[in-house]
DRENPA-3360 file (N, C-alpha, C; in nm, 2 decimals, always signed):
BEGIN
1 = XXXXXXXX = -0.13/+0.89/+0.26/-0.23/+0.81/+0.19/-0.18/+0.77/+0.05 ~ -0.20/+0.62/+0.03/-0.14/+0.60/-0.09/-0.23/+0.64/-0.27 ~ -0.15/+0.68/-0.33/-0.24/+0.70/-0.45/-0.32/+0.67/-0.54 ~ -0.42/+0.68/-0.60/-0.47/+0.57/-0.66/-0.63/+0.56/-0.63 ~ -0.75/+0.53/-0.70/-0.87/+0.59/-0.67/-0.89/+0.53/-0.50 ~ -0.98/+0.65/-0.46/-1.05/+0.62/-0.31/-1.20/+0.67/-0.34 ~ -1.28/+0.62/-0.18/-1.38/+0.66/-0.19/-1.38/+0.79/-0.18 ~ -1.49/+0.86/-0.20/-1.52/+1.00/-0.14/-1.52/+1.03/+0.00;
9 = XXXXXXXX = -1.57/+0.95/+0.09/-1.58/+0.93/+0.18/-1.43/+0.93/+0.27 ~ -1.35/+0.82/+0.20/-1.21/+0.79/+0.30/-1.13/+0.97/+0.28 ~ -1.15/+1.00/+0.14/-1.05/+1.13/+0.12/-1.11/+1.23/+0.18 ~ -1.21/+1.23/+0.21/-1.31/+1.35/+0.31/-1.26/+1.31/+0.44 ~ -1.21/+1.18/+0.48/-1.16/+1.20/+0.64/-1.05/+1.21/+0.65 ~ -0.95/+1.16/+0.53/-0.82/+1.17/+0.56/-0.77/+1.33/+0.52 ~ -0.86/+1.40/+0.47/-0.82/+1.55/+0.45/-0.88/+1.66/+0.56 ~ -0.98/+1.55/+0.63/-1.01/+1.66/+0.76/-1.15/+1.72/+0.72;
17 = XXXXXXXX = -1.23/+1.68/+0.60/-1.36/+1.77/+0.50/-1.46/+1.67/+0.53 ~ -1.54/+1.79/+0.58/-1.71/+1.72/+0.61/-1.74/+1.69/+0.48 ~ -1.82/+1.59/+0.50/-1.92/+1.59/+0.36/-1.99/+1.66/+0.31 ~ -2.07/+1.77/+0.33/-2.14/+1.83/+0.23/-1.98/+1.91/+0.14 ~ -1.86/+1.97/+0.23/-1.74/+2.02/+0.16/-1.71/+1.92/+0.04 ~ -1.72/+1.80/+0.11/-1.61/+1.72/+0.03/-1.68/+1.73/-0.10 ~ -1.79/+1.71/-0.12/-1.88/+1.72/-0.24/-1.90/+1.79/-0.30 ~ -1.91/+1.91/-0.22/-1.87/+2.05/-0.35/-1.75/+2.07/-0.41;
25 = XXXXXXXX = -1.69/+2.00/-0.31/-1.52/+2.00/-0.34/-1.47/+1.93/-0.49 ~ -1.53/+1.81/-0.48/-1.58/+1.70/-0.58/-1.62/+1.74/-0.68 ~ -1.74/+1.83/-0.67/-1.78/+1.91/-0.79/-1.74/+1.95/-0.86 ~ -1.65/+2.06/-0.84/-1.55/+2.15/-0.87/-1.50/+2.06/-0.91 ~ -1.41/+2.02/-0.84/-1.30/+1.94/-0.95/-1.35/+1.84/-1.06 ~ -1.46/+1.79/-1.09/-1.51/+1.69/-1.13/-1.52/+1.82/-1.28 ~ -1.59/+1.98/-1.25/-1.65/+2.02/-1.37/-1.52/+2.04/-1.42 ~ -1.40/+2.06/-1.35/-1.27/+2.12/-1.44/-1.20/+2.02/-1.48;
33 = XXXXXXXX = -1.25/+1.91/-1.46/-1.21/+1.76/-1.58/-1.06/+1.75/-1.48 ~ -1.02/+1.76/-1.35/-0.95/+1.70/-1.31/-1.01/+1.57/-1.23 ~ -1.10/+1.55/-1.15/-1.15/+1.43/-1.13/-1.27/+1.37/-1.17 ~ -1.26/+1.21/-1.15/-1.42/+1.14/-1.20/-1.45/+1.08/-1.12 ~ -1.57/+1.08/-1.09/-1.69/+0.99/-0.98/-1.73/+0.91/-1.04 ~ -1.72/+0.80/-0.98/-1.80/+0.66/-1.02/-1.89/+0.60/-0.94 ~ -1.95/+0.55/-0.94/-1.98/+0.45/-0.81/-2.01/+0.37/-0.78 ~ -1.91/+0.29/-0.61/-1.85/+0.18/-0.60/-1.92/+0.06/-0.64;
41 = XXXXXXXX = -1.86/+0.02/-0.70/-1.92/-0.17/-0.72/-1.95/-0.24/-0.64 ~ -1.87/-0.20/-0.53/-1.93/-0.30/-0.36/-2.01/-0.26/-0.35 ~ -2.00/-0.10/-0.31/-2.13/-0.06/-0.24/-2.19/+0.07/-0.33 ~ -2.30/+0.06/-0.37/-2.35/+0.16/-0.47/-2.42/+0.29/-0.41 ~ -2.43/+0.28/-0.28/-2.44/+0.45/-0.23/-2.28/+0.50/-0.22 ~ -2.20/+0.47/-0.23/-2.04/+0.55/-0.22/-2.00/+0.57/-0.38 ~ -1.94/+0.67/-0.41/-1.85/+0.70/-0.47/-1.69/+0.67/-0.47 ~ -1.64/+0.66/-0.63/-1.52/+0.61/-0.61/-1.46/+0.73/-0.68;
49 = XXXXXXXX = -1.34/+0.81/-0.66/-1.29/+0.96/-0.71/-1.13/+0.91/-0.77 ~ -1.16/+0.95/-0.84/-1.02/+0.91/-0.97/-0.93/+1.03/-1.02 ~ -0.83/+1.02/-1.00/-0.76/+1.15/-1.09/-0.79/+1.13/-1.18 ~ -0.78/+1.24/-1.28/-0.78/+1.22/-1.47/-0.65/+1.32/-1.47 ~ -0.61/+1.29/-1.57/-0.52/+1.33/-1.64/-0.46/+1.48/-1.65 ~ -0.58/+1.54/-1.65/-0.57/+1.71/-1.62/-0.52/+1.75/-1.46 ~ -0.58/+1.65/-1.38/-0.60/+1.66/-1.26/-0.46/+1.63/-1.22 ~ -0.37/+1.52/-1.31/-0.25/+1.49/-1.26/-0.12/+1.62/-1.30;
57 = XXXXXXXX = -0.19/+1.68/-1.40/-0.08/+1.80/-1.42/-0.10/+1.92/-1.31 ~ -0.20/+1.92/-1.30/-0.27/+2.03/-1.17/-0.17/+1.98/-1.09 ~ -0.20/+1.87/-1.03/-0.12/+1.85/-0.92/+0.05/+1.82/-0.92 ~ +0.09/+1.81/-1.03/+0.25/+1.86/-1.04/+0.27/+1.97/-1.04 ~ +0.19/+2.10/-1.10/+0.25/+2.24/-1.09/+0.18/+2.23/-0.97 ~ +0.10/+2.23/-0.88/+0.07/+2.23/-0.74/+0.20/+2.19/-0.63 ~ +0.26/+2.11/-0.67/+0.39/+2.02/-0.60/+0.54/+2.10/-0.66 ~ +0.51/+2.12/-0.76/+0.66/+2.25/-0.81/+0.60/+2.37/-0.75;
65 = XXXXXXXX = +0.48/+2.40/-0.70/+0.50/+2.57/-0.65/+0.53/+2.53/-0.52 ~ +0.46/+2.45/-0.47/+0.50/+2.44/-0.28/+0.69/+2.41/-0.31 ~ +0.73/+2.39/-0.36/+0.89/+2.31/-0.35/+0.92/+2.43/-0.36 ~ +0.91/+2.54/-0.49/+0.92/+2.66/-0.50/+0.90/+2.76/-0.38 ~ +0.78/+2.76/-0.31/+0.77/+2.84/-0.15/+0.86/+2.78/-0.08 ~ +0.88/+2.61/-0.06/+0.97/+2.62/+0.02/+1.12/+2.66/+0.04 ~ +1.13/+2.64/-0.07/+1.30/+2.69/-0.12/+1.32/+2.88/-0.06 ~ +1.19/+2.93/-0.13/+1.16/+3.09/-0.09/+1.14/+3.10/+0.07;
73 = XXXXXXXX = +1.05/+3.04/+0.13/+1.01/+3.10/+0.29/+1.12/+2.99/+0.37 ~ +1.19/+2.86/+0.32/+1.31/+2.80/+0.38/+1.42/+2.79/+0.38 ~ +1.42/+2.94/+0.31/+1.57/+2.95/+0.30/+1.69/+2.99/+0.34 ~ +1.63/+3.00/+0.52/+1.74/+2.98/+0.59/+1.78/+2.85/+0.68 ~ +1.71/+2.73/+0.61/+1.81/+2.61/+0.62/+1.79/+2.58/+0.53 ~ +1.90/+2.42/+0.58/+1.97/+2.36/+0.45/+1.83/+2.24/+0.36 ~ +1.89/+2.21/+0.24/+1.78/+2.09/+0.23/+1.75/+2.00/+0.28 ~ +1.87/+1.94/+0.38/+1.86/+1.88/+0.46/+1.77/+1.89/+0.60;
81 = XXXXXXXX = +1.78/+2.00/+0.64/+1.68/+2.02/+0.72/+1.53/+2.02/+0.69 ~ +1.54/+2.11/+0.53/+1.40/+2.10/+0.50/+1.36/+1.95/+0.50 ~ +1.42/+1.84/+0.46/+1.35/+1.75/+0.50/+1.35/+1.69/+0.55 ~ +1.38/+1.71/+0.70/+1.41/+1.69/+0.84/+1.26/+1.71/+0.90 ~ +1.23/+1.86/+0.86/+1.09/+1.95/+0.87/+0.98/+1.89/+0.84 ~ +1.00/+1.83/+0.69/+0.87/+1.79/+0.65/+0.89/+1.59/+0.68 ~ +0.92/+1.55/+0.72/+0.93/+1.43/+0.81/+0.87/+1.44/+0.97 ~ +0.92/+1.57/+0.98/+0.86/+1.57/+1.16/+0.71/+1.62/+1.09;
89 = XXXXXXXX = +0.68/+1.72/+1.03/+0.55/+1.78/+1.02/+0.47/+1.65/+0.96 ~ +0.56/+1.58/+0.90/+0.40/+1.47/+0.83/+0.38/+1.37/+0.99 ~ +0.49/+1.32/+1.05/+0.45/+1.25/+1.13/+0.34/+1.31/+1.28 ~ +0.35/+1.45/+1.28/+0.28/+1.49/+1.36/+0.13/+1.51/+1.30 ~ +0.18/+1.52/+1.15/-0.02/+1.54/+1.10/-0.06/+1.39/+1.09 ~ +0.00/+1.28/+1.08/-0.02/+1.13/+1.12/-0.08/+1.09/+1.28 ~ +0.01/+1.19/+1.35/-0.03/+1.14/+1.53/-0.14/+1.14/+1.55 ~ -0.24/+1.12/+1.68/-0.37/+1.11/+1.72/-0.35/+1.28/+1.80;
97 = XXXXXXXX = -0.27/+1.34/+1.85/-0.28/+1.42/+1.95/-0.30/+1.59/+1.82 ~ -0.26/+1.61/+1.73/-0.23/+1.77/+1.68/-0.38/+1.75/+1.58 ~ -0.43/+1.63/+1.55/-0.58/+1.54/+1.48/-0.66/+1.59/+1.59 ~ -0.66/+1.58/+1.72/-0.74/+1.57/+1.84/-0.76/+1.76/+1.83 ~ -0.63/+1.82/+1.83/-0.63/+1.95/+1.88/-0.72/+1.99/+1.81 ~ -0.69/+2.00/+1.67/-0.75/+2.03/+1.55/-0.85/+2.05/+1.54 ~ -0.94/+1.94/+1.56/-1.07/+1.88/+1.56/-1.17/+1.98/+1.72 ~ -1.09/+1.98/+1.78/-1.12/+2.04/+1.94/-1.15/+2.18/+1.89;
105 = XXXX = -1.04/+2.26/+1.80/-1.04/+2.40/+1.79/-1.12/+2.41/+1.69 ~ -1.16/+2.34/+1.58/-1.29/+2.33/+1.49/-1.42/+2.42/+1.60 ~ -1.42/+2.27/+1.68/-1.57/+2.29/+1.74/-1.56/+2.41/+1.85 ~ -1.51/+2.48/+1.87/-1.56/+2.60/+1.95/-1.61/+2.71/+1.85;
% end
């Protein structure tokens, strides 16, 4: 997903989060001043969710600790492989089939 504000709504499906989650989720982040709710100019029952500024350092030391785990729990291959790994893993969390399983193993 490309960066840059979305609804509440699209980032609730593209992360797999029901709505009442996504909202509390929203909350939270919204009280610790990393994100802001607006809402949309098209359509005024949706919300529009924006990083702020705090939110964007969160999510750099968020992205230096996973690089960090990976180096730690991948470090019996090369970097090369690691991003061998995370090319196959994003395209399988992109497919309709490991989305389907997912969603299948939710509901039981």
């Amino acid at each position: 997903m490309e960066n840059g504000p979305r609804s509440q709504q699209d980032l609730g499906t593209y992360l797999r989060i029901d709505g009442a989650t996504m909202v509390a989720t929203i909350d939270d982040l919204e009280a610790l001043g990393w994100v802001a709710r607006k809402r949309s100019a098209g359509d005024r029952r949706s919300y529009i969710i924006s990083i702020m500024t705090e939110g964007k350092k969160k999510l750099r030391q968020i992205n230096e600790l996973i690089d960090e785990l990976d180096r730690e729990f991948l470090a019996d291959i090369s970097e090369r492989q690691r991003e061998q790994l995370r090319r196959i893993m994003s395209k399988l969390s992109e497919g309709k089939t490991l989305i389907k399983a997912v969603d299948e193993t939710r509901g039981r």
